[in-house]
Structure formats: structure tokens, C-alpha cells
TORKOL-4160 file (C-alpha; in steps of 0.2 Angstrom, whole numbers, padded with zeros to 4 digits, m for minus):
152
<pt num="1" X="m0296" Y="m1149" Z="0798"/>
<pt num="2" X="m0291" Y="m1136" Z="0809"/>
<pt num="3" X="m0306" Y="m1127" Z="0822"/>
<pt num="4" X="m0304" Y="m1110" Z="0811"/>
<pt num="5" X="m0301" Y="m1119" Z="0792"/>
<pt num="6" X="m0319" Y="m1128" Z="0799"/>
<pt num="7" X="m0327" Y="m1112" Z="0803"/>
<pt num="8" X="m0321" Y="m1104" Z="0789"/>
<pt num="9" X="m0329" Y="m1118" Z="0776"/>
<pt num="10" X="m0344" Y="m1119" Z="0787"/>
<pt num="11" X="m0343" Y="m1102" Z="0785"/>
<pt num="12" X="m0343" Y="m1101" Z="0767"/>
<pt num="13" X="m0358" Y="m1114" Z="0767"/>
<pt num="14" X="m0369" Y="m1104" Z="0775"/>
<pt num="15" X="m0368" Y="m1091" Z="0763"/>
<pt num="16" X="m0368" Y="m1103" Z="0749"/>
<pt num="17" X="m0385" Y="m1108" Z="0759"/>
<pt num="18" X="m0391" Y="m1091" Z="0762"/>
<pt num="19" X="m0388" Y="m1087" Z="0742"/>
<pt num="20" X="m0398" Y="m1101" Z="0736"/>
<pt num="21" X="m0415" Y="m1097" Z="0747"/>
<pt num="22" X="m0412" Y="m1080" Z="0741"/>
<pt num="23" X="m0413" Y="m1086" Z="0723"/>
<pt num="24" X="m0425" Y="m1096" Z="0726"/>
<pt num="25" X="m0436" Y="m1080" Z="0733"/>
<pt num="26" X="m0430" Y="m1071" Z="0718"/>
<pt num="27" X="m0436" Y="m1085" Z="0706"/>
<pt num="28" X="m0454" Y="m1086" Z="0716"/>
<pt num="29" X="m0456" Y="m1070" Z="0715"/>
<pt num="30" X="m0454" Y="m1067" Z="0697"/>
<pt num="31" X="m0467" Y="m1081" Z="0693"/>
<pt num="32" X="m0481" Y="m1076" Z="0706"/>
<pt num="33" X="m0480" Y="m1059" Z="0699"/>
<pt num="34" X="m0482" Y="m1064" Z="0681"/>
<pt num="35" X="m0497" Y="m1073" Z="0689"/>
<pt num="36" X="m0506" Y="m1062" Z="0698"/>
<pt num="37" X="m0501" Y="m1049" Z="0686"/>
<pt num="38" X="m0493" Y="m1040" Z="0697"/>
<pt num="39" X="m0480" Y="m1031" Z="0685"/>
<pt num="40" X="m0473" Y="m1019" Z="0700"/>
<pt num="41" X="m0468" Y="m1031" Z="0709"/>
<pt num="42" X="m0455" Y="m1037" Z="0693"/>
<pt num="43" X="m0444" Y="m1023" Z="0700"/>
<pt num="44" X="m0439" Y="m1034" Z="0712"/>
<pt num="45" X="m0434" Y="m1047" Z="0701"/>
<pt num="46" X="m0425" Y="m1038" Z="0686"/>
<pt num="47" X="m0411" Y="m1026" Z="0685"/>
<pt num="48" X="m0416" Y="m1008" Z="0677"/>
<pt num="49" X="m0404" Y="m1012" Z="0663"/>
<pt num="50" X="m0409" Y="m1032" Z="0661"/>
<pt num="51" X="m0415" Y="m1041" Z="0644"/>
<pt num="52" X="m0427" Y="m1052" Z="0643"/>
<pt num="53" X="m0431" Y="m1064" Z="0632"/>
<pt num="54" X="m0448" Y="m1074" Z="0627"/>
<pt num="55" X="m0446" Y="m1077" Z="0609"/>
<pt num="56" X="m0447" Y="m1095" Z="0611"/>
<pt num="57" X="m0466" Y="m1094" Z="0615"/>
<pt num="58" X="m0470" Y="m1081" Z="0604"/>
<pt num="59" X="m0467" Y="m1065" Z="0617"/>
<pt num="60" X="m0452" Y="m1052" Z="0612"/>
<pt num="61" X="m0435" Y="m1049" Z="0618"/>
<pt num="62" X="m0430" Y="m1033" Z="0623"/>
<pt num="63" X="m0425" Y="m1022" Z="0638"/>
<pt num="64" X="m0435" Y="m1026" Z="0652"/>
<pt num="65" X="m0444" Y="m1010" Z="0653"/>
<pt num="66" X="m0453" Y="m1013" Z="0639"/>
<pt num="67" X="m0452" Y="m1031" Z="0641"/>
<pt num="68" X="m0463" Y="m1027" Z="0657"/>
<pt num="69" X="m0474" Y="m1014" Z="0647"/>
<pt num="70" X="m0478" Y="m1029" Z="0634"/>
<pt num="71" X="m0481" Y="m1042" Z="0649"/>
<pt num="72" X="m0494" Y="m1029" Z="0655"/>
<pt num="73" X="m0503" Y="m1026" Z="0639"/>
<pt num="74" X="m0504" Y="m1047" Z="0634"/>
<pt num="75" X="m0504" Y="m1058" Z="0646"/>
<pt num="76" X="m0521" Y="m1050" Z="0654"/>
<pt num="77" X="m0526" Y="m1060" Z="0639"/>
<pt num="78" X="m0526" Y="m1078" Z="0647"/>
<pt num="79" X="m0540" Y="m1080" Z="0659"/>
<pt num="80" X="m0529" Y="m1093" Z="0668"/>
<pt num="81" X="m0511" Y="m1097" Z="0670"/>
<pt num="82" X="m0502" Y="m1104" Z="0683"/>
<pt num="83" X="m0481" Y="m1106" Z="0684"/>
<pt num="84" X="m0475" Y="m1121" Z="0691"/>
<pt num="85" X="m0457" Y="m1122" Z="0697"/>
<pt num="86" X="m0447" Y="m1137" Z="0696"/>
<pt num="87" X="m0428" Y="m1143" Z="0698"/>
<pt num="88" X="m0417" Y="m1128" Z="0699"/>
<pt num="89" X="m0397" Y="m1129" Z="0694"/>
<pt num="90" X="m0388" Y="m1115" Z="0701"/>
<pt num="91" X="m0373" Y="m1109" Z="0700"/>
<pt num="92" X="m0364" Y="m1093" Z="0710"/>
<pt num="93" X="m0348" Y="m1087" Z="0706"/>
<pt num="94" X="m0346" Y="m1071" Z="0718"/>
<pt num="95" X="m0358" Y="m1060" Z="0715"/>
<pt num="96" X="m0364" Y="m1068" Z="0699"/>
<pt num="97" X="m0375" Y="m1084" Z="0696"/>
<pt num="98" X="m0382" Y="m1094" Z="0683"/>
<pt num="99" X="m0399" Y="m1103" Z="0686"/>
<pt num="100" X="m0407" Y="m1114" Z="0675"/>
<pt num="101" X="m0425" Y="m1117" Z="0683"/>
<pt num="102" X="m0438" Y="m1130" Z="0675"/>
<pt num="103" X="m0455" Y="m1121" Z="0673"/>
<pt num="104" X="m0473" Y="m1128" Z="0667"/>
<pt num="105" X="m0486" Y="m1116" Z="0664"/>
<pt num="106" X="m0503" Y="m1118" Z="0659"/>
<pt num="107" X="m0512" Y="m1104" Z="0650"/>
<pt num="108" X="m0530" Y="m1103" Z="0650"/>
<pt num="109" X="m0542" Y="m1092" Z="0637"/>
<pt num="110" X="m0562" Y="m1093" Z="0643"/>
<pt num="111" X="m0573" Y="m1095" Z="0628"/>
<pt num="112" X="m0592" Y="m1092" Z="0630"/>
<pt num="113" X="m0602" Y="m1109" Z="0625"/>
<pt num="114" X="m0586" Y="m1118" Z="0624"/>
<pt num="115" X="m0572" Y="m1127" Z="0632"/>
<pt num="116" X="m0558" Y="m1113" Z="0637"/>
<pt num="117" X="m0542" Y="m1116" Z="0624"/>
<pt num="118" X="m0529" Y="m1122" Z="0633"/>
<pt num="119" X="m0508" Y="m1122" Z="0629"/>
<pt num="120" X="m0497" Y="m1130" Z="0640"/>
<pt num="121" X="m0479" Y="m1126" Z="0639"/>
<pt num="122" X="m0465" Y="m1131" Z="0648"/>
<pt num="123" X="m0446" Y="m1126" Z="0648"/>
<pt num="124" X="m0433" Y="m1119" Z="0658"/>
<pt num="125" X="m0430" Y="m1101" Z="0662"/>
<pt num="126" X="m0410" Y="m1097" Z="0659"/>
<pt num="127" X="m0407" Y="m1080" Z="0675"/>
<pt num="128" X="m0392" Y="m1074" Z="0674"/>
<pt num="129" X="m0391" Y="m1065" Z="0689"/>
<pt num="130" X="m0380" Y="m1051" Z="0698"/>
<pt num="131" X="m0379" Y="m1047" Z="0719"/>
<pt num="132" X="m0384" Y="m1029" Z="0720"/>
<pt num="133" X="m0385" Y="m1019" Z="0737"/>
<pt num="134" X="m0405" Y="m1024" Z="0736"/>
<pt num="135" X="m0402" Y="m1043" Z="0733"/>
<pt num="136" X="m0400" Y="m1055" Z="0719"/>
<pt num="137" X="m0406" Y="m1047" Z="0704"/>
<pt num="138" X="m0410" Y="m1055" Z="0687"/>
<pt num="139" X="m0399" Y="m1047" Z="0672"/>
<pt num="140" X="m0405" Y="m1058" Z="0657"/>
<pt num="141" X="m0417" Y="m1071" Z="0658"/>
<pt num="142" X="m0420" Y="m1080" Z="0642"/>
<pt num="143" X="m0436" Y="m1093" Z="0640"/>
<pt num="144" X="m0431" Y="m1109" Z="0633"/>
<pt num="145" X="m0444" Y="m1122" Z="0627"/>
<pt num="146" X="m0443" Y="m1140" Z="0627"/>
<pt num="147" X="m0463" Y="m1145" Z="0625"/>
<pt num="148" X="m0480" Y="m1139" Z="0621"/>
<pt num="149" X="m0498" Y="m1145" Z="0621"/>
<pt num="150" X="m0511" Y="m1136" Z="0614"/>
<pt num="151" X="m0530" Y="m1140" Z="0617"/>
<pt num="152" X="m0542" Y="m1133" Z="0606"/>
């Protein structure tokens, strides 16, 4: 390997590097959001123009605006809930990039003189995601889930 073919691939991984973190940032941010309910702070995840995709736990698909508007109105609703983000496949092609994420989330609903009801659900969350001027963007994200566990 030649000194400039060396810096050139460390180059290259460095980027690869500085892509991922930044994905990872993105993917945090979406589900501290969701958390604390936070729906602003969403812009920063998703694309004006991006689809989004709950049906598989009972939530809607549609553009994210009113994706975002539905989020605000429902998940008020749960009392608790708290996303858990685990193994992460990503996969960046330019200035595209798949990303499959495992996610766990329990969802909590108070109930006076009884135990709180209690689902928890677990799946991955499918980002397909664009490099715009402000960062990594989510275009589509589509909920997939492989498990649930209900408590009454």
C-alpha cells in the first residue's frame, strides 16, 4: 500500500466512522423525543416530505406531518414508555443509508386502584435515510414487530 492509497482509505474510514456516530445521533434522537414527547424536536430526525409507518403496532402510515400530529395527540396517552435501542445494521451508500435498529419499548397506562396495564413491544425500526445540508435525515421509517407482551 502506497503512503497516499493509505491515507486516502483511512480517509474514507473516517468518514464511514463519522457517518455512523451521526446515525446513531439521528436514531437517539428520534426515540428520546418520542419519550419525552418532545414532537419539535422530530424535525430533526425526519425529512419534510418523509413517510412514516406504525401500522404494525396499531399507529397509522402517512406523511410525516401528520404522522407527527397523530404522535402528539396519542402517545400522551401512556403514562410511561421508554425506547431501548439495541444492535443497529447500517448501511451507507453515498448520501443514502439503510438502518435497521432493534428497539424494545415498554408502554405504561396508570390505572387508579390497580396495577398500571403494561404492553411491551419489541421490533426493529427499518430508516431509510438521505444526507441533506443539515445531516442525516430519516425519509421513511417503517416499525416492524417481532414480539409483544401484554400485562393486564
Amino acid at each position: 500500500m502506497t503512503p497516499s492509497t493509505e491515507s486516502r482509505e483511512h480517509g474514507e474510514g473516517l468518514g464511514l466512522l463519522l457517518d455512523r456516530l451521526a446515525v446513531d445521533d439521528l436514531l437517539t434522537t428520534y426515540t428520546m423525543a418520542v419519550d419525552q414527547h418532545a414532537w419539535d424536536r422530530l424535525d430533526d430526525v425526519f425529512t419534510p416530505d418523509a413517510l412514516v409507518d406504525y401500522t404494525a403496532t396499531g399507529g397509522i402510515a402517512g406523511p410525516y406531518p401528520e404522522v407527527k400530529a397523530w404522535l402528539a395527540a396519542t402517545l400522551p396517552l401512556f403514562t410511561g414508555m421508554q425506547h431501548v435501542l439495541g444492535q443497529r445494521q447500517v448501511e451507507i451508500d453515498g448520501d443514502s443509508a439503510v438502518v435497521r435498529a432493534y428497539f424494545t419499548n415498554p408502554l405504561l397506562i396508570d390505572r387508579e386502584g390497580r396495577a398500571p396495564w403494561r404492553a411491551d413491544l419489541g421490533g426493529v425500526y427499518v430508516h431509510t435515510l438521505v444526507r441533506t445540508p443539515a445531516g442525516w435525515r430519516s425519509r421513511q421509517l417503517v416499525e416492524e414487530l417481532l414480539w409483544r407482551d401484554t400485562r393486564e
